[in-house]
HTML snippet that shows the backbone in 3Dmol.js (N, CA, C, O; Angstrom):
<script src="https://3Dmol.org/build/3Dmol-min.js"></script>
<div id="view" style="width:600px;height:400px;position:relative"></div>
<script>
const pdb = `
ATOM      1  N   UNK A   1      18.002   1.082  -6.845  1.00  0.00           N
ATOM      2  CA  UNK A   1      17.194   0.495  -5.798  1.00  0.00           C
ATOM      3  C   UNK A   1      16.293  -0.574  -6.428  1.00  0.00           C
ATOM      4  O   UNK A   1      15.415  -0.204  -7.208  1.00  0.00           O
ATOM      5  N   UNK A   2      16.466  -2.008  -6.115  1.00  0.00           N
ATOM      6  CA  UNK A   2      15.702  -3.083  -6.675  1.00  0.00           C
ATOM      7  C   UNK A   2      14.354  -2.484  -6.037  1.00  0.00           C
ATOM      8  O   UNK A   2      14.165  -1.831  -5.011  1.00  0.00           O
ATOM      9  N   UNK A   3      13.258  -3.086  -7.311  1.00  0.00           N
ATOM     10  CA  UNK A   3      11.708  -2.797  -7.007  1.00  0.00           C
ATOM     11  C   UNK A   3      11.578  -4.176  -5.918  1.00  0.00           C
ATOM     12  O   UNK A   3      12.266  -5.174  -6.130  1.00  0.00           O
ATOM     13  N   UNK A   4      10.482  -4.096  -4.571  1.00  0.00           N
ATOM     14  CA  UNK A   4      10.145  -5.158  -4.223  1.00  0.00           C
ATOM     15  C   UNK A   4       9.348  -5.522  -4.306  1.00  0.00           C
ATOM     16  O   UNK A   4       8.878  -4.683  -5.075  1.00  0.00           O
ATOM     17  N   UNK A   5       8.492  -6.281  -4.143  1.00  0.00           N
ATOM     18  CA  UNK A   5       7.038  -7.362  -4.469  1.00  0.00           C
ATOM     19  C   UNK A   5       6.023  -6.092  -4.726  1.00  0.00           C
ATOM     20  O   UNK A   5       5.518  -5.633  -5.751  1.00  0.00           O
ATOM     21  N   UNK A   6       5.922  -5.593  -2.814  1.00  0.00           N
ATOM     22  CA  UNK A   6       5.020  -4.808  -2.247  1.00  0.00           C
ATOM     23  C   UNK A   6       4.972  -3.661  -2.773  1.00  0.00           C
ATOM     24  O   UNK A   6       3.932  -3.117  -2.399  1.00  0.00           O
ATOM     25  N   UNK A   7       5.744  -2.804  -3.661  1.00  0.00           N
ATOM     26  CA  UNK A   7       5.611  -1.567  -4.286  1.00  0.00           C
ATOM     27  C   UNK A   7       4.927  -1.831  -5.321  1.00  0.00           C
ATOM     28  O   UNK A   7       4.505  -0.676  -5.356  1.00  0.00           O
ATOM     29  N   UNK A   8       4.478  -2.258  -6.115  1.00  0.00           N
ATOM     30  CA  UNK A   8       3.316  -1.871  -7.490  1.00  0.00           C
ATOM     31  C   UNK A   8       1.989  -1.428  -6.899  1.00  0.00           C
ATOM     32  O   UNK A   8       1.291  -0.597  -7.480  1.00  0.00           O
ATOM     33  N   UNK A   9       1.560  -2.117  -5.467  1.00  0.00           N
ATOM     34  CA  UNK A   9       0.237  -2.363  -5.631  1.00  0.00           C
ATOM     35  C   UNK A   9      -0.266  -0.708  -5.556  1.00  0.00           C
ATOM     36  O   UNK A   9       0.225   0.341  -5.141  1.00  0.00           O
ATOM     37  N   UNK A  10      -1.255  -1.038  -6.066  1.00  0.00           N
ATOM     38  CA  UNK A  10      -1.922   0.429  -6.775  1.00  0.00           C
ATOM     39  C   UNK A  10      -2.989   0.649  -5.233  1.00  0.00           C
ATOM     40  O   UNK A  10      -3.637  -0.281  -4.755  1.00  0.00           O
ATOM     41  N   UNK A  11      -2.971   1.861  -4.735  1.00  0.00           N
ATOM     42  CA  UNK A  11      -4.076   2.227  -3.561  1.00  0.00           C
ATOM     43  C   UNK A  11      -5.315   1.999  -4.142  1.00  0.00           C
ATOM     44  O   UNK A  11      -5.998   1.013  -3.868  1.00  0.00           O
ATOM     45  N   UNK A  12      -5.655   2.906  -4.970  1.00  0.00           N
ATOM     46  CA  UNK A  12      -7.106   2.560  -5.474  1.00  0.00           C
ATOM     47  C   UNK A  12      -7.974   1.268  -5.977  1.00  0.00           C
ATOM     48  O   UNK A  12      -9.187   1.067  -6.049  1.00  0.00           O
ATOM     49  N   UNK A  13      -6.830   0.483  -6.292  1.00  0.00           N
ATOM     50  CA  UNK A  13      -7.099  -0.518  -7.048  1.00  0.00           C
ATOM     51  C   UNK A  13      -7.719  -1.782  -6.053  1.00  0.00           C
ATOM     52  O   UNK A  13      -8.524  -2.699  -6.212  1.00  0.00           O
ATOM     53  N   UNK A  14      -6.529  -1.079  -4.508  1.00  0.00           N
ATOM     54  CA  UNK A  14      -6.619  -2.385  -3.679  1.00  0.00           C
ATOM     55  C   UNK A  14      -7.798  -2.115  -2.926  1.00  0.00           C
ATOM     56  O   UNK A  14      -8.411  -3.028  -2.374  1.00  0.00           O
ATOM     57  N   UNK A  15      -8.277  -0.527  -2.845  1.00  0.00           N
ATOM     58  CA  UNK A  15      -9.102  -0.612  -1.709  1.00  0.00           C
ATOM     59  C   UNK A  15     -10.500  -0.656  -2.647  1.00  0.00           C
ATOM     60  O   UNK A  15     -11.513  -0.620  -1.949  1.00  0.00           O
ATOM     61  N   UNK A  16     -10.682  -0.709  -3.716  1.00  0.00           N
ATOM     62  CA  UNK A  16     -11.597  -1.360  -4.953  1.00  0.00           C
ATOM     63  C   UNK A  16     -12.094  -2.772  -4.541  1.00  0.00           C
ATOM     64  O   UNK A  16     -13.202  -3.153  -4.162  1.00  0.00           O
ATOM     65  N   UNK A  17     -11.145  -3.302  -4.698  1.00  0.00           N
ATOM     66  CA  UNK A  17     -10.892  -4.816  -4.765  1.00  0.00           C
ATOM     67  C   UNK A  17     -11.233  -5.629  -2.769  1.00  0.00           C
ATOM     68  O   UNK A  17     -11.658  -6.752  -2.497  1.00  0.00           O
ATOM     69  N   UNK A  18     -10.785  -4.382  -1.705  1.00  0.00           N
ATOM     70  CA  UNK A  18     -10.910  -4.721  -0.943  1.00  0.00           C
ATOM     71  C   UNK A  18     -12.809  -4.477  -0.643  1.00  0.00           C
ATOM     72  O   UNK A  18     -13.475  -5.068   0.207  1.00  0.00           O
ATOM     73  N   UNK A  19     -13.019  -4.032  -1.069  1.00  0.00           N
ATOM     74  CA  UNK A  19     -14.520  -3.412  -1.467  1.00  0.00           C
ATOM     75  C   UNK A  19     -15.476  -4.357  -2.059  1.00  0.00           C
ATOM     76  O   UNK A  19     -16.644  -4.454  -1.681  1.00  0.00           O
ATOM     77  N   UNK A  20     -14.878  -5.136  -3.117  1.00  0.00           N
ATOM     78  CA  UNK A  20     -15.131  -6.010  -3.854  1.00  0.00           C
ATOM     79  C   UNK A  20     -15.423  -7.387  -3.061  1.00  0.00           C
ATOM     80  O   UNK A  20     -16.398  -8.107  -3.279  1.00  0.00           O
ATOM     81  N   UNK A  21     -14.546  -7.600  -2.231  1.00  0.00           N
ATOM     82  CA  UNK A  21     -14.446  -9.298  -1.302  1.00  0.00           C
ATOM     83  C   UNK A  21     -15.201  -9.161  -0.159  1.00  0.00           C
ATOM     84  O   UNK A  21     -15.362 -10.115   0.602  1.00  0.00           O
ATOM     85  N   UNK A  22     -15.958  -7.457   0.160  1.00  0.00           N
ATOM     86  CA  UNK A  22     -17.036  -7.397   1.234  1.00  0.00           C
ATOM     87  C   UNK A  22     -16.435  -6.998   2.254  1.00  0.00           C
ATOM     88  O   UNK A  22     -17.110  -7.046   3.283  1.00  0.00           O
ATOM     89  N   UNK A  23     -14.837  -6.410   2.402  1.00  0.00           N
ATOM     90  CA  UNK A  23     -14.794  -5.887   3.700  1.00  0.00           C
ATOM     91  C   UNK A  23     -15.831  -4.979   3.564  1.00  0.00           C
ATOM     92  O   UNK A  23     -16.412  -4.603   2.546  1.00  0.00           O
ATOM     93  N   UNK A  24     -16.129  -4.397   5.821  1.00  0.00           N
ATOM     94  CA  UNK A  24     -16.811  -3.103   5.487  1.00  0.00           C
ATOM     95  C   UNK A  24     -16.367  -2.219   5.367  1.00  0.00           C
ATOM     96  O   UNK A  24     -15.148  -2.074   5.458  1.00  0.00           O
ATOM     97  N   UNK A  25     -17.131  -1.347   5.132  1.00  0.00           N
ATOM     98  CA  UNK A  25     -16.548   0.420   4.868  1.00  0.00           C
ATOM     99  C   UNK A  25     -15.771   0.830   5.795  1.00  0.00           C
ATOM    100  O   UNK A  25     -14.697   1.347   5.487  1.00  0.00           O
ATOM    101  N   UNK A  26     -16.058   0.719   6.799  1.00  0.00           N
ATOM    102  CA  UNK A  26     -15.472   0.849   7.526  1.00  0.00           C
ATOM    103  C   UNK A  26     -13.907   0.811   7.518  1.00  0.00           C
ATOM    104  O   UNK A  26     -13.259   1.847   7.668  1.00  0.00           O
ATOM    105  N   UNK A  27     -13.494  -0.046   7.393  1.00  0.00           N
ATOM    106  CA  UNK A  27     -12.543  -0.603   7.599  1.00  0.00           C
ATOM    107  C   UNK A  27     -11.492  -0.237   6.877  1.00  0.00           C
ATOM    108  O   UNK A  27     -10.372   0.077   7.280  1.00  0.00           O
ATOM    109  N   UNK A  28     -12.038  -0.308   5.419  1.00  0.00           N
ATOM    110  CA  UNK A  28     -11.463   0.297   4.043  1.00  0.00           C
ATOM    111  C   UNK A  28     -11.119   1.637   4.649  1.00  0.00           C
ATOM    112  O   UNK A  28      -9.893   1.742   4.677  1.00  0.00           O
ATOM    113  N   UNK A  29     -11.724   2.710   5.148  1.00  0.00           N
ATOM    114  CA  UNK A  29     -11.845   3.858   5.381  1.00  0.00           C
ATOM    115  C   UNK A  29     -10.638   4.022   6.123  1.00  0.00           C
ATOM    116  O   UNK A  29      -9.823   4.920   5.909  1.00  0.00           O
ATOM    117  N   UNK A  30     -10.554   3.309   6.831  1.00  0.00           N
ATOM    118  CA  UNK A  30      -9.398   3.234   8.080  1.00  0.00           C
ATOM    119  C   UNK A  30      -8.018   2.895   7.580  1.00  0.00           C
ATOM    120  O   UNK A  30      -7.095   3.554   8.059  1.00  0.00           O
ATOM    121  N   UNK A  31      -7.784   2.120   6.837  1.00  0.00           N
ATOM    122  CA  UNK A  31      -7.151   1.433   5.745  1.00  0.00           C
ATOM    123  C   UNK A  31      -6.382   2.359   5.357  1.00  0.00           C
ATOM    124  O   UNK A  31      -5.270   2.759   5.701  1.00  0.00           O
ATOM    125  N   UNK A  32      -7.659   2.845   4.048  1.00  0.00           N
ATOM    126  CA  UNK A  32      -7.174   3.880   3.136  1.00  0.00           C
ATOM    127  C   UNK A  32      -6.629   5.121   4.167  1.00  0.00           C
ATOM    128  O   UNK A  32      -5.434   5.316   3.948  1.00  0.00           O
ATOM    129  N   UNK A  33      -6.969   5.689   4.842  1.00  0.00           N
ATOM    130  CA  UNK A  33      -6.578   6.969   5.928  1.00  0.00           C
ATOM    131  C   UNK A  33      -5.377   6.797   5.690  1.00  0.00           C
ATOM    132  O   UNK A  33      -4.711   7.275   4.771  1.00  0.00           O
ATOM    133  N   UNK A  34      -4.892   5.717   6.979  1.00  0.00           N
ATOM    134  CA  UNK A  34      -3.081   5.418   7.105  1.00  0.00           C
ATOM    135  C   UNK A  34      -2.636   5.807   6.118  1.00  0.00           C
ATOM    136  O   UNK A  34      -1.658   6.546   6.228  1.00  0.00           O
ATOM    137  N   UNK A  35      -3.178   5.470   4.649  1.00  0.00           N
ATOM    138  CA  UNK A  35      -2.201   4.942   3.290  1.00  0.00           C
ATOM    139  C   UNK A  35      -1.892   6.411   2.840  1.00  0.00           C
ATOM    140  O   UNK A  35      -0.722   6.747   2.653  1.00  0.00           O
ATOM    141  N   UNK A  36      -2.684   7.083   2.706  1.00  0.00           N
ATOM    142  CA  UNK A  36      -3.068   8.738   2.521  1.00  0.00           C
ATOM    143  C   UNK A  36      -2.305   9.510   2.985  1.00  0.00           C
ATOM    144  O   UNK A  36      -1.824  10.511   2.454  1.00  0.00           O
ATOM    145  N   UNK A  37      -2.090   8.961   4.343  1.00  0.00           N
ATOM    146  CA  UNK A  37      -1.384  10.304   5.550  1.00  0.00           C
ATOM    147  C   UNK A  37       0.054   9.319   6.106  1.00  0.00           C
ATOM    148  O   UNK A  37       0.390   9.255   7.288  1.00  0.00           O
ATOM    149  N   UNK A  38       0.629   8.745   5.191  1.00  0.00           N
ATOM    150  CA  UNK A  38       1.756   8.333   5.216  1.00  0.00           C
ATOM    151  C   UNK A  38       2.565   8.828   4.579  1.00  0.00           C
ATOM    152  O   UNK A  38       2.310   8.765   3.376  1.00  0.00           O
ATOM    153  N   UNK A  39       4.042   9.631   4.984  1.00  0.00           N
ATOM    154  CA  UNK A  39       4.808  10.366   4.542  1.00  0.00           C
ATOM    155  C   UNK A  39       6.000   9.534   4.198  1.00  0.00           C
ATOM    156  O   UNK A  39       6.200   8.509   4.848  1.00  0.00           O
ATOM    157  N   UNK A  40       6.846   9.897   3.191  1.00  0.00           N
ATOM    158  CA  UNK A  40       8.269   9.284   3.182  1.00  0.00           C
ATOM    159  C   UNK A  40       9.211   9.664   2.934  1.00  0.00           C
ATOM    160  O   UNK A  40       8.998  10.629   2.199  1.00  0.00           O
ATOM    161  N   UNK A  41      10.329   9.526   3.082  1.00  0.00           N
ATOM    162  CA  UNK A  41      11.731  10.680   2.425  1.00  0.00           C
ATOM    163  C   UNK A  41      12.647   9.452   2.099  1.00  0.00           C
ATOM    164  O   UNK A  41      12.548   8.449   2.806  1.00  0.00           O
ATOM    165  N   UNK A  42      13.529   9.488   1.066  1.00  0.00           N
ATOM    166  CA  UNK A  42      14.664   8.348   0.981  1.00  0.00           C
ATOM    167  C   UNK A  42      15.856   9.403   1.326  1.00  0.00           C
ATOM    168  O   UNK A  42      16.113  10.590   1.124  1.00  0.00           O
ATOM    169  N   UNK A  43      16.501   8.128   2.043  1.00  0.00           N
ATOM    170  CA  UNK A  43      17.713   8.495   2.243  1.00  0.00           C
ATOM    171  C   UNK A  43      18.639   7.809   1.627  1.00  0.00           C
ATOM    172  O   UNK A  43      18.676   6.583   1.530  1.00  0.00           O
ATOM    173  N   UNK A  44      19.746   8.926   1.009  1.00  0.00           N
ATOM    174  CA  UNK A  44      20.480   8.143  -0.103  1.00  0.00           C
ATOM    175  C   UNK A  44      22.238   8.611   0.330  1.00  0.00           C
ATOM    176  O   UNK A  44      22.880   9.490  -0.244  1.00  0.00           O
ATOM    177  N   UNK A  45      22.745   7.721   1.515  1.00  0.00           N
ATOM    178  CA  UNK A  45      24.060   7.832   2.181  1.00  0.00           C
ATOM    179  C   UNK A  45      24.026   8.802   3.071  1.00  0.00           C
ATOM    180  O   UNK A  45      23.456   8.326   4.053  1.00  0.00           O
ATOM    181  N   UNK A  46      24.337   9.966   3.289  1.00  0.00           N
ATOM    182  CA  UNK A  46      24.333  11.159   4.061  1.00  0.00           C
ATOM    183  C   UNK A  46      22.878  11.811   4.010  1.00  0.00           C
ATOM    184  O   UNK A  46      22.240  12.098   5.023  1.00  0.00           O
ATOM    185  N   UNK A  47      22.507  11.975   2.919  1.00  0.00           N
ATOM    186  CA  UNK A  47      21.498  12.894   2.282  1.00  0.00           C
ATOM    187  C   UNK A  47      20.189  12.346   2.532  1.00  0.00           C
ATOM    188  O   UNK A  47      20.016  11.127   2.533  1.00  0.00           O
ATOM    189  N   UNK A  48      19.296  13.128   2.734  1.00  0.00           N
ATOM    190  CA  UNK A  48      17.666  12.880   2.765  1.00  0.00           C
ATOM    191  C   UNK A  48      16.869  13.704   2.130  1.00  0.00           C
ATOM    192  O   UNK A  48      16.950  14.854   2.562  1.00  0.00           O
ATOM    193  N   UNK A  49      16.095  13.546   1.227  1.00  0.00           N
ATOM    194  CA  UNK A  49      15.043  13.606   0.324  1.00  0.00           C
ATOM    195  C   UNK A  49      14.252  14.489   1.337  1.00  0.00           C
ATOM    196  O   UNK A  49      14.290  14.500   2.568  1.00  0.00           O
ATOM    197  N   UNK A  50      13.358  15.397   0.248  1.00  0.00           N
ATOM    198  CA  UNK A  50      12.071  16.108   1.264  1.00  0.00           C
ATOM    199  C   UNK A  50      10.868  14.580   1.574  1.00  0.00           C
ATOM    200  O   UNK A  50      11.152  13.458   1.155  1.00  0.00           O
ATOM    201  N   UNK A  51      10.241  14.728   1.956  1.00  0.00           N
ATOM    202  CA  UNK A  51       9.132  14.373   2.118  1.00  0.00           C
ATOM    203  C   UNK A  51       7.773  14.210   1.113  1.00  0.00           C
ATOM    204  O   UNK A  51       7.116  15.210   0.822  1.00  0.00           O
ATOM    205  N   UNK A  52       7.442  12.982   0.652  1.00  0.00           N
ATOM    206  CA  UNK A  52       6.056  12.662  -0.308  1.00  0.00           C
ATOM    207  C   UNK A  52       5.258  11.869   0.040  1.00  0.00           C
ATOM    208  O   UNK A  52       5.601  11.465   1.152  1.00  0.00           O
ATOM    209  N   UNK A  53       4.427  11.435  -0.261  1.00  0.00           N
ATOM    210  CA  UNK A  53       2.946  11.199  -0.215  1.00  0.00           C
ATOM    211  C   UNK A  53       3.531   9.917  -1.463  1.00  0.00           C
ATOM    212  O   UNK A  53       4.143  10.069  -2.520  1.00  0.00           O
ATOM    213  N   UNK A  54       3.065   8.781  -0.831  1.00  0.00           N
ATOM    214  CA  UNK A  54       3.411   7.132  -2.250  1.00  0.00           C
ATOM    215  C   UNK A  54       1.339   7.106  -2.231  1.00  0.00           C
ATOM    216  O   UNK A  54       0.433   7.210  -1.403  1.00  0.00           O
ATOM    217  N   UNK A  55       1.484   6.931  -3.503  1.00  0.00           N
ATOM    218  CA  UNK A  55       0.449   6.254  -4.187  1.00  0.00           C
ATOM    219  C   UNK A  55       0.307   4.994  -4.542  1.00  0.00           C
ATOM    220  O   UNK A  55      -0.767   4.504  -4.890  1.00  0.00           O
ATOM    221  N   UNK A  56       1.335   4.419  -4.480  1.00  0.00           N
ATOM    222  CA  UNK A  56       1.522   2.631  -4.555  1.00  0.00           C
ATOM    223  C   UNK A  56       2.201   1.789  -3.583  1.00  0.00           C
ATOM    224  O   UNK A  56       3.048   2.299  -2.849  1.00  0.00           O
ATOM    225  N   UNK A  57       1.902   0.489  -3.497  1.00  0.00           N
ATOM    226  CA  UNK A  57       2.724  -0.312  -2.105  1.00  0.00           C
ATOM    227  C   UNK A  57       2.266   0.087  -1.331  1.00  0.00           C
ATOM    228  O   UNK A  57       1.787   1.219  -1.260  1.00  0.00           O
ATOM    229  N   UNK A  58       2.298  -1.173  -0.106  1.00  0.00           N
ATOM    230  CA  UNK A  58       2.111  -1.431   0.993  1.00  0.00           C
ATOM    231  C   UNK A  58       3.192  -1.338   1.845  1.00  0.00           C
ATOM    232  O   UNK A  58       4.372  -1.466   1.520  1.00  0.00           O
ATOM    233  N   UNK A  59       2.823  -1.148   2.772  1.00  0.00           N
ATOM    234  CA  UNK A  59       4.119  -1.220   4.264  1.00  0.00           C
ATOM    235  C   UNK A  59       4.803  -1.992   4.205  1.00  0.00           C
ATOM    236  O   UNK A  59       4.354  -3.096   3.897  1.00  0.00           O
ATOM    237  N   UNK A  60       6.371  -1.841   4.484  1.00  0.00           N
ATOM    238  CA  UNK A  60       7.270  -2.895   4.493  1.00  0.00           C
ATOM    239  C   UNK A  60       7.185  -3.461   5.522  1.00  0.00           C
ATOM    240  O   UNK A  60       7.447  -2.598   6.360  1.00  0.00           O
ATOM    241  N   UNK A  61       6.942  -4.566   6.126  1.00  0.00           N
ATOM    242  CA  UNK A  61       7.374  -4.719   7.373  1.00  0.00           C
ATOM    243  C   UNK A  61       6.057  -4.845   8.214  1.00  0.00           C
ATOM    244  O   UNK A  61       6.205  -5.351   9.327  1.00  0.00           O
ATOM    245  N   UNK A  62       4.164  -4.272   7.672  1.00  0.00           N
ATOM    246  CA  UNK A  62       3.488  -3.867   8.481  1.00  0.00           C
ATOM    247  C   UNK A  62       2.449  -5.339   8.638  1.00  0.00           C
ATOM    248  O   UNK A  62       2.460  -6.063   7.643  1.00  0.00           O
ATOM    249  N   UNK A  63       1.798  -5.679   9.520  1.00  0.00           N
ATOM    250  CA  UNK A  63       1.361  -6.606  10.284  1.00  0.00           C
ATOM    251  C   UNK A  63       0.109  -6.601   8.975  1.00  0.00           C
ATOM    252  O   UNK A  63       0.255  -7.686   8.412  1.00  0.00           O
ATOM    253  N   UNK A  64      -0.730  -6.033   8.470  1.00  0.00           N
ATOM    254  CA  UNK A  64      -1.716  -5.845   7.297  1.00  0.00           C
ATOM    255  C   UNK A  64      -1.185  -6.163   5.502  1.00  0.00           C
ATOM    256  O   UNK A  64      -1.787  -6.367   4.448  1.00  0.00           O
ATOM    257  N   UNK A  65       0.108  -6.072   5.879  1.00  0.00           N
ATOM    258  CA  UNK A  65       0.445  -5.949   4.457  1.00  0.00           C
ATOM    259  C   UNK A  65       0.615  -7.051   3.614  1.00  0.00           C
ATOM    260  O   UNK A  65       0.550  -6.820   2.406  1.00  0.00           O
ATOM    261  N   UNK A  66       0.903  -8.671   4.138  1.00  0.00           N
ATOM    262  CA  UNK A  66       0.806  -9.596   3.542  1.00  0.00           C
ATOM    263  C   UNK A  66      -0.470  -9.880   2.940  1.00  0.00           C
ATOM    264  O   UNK A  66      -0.506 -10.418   1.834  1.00  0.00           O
ATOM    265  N   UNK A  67      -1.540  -9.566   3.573  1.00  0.00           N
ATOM    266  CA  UNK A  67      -3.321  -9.999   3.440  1.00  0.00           C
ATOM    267  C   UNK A  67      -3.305  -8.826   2.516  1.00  0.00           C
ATOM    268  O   UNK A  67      -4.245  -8.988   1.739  1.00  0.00           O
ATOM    269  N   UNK A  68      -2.688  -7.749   2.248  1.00  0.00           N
ATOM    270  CA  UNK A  68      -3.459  -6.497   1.423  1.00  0.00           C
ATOM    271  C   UNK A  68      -2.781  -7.542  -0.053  1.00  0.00           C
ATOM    272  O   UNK A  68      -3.437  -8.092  -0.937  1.00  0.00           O
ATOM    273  N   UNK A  69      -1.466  -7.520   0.119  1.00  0.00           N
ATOM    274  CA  UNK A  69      -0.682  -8.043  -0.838  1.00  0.00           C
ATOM    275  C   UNK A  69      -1.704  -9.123  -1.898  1.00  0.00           C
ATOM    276  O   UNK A  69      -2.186  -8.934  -3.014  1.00  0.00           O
ATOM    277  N   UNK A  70      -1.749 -10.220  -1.015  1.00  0.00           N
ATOM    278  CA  UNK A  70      -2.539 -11.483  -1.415  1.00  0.00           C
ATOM    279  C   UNK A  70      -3.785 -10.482  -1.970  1.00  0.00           C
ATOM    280  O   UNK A  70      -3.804 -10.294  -3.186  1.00  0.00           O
ATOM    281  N   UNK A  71      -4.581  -9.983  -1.343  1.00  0.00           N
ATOM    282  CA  UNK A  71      -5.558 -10.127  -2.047  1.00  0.00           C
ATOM    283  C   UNK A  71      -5.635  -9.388  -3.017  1.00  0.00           C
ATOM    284  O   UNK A  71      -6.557  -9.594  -3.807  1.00  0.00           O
ATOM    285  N   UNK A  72      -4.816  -8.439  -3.234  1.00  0.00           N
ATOM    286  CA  UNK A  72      -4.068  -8.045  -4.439  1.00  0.00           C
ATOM    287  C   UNK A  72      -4.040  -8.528  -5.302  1.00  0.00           C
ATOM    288  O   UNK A  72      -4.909  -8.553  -6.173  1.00  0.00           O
ATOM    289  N   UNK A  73      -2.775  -9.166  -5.279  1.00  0.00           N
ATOM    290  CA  UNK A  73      -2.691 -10.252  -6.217  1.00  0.00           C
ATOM    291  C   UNK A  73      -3.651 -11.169  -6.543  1.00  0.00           C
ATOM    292  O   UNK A  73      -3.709 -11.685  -7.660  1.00  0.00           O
ATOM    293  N   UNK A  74      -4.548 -11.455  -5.484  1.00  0.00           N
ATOM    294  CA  UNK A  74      -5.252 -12.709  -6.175  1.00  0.00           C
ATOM    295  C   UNK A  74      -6.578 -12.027  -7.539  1.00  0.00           C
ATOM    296  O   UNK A  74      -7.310 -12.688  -8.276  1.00  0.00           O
ATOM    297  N   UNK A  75      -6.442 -10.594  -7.419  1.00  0.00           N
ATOM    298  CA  UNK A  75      -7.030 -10.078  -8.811  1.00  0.00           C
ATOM    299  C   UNK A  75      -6.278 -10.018  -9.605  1.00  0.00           C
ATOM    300  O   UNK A  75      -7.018  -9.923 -10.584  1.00  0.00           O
ATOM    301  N   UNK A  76      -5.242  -9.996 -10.001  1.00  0.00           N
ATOM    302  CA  UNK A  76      -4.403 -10.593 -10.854  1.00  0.00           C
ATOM    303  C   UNK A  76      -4.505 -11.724 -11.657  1.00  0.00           C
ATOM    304  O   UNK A  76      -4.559 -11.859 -12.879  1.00  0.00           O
ATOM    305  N   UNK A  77      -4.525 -12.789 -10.402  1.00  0.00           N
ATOM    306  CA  UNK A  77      -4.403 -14.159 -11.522  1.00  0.00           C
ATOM    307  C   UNK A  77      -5.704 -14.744 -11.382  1.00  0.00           C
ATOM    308  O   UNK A  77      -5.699 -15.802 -12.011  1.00  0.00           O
ATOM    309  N   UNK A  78      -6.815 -14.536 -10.843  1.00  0.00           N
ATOM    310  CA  UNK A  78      -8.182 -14.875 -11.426  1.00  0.00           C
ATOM    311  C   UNK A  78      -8.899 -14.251 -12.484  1.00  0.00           C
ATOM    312  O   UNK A  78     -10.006 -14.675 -12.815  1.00  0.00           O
TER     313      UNK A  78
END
`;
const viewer = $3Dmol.createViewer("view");
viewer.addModel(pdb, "pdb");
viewer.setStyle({}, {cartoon: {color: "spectrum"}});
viewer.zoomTo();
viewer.render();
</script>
C-alpha cells in the first residue's frame, strides 16, 4: 500500500502547532475529538481487519484536511 501525503501527519504535533497559529481551544478540542474517536479497519480483497484507533493522518477526502495538511507542513519548512 503506497504511503500518501496525508498519513505522516502526527495528531499531537498538529493540534500543537494548530495551538501555536491561535486557533481557539475550542476548536482544537473539536478537532482533536473526531481524530480520537475515529475508527478504521483495512480491507485487504475479501477480508477485513478488526478495528483501530490511527494516531497519524488526516482524512482522506475530508473538507478540513487540506488546511490541517498545509499548516502542517508549513512547520516543516519554516
Amino acid at each position: 500500500m503506497p504511503l500518501k501525503a496525508f498519513d505522516p501527519v502526527n495528531h499531537f504535533t498538529l493540534f500543537n502547532q494548530l495551538l501555536a497559529n491561535g486557533m481557539p481551544i475550542y476548536l482544537i478540542r473539536i478537532i482533536a475529538f473526531w481524530y480520537q474517536h475515529q475508527n478504521m479497519s483495512l480491507k485487504w480483497g475479501h477480508a477485513t481487519s478488526t478495528t483501530f484507533t490511527a494516531t497519524n493522518g488526516v482524512k482522506q477526502g475530508g473538507i478540513l484536511s487540506p488546511l490541517l495538511f498545509n499548516i502542517y507542513i508549513l512547520m516543516i519548512l519554516v
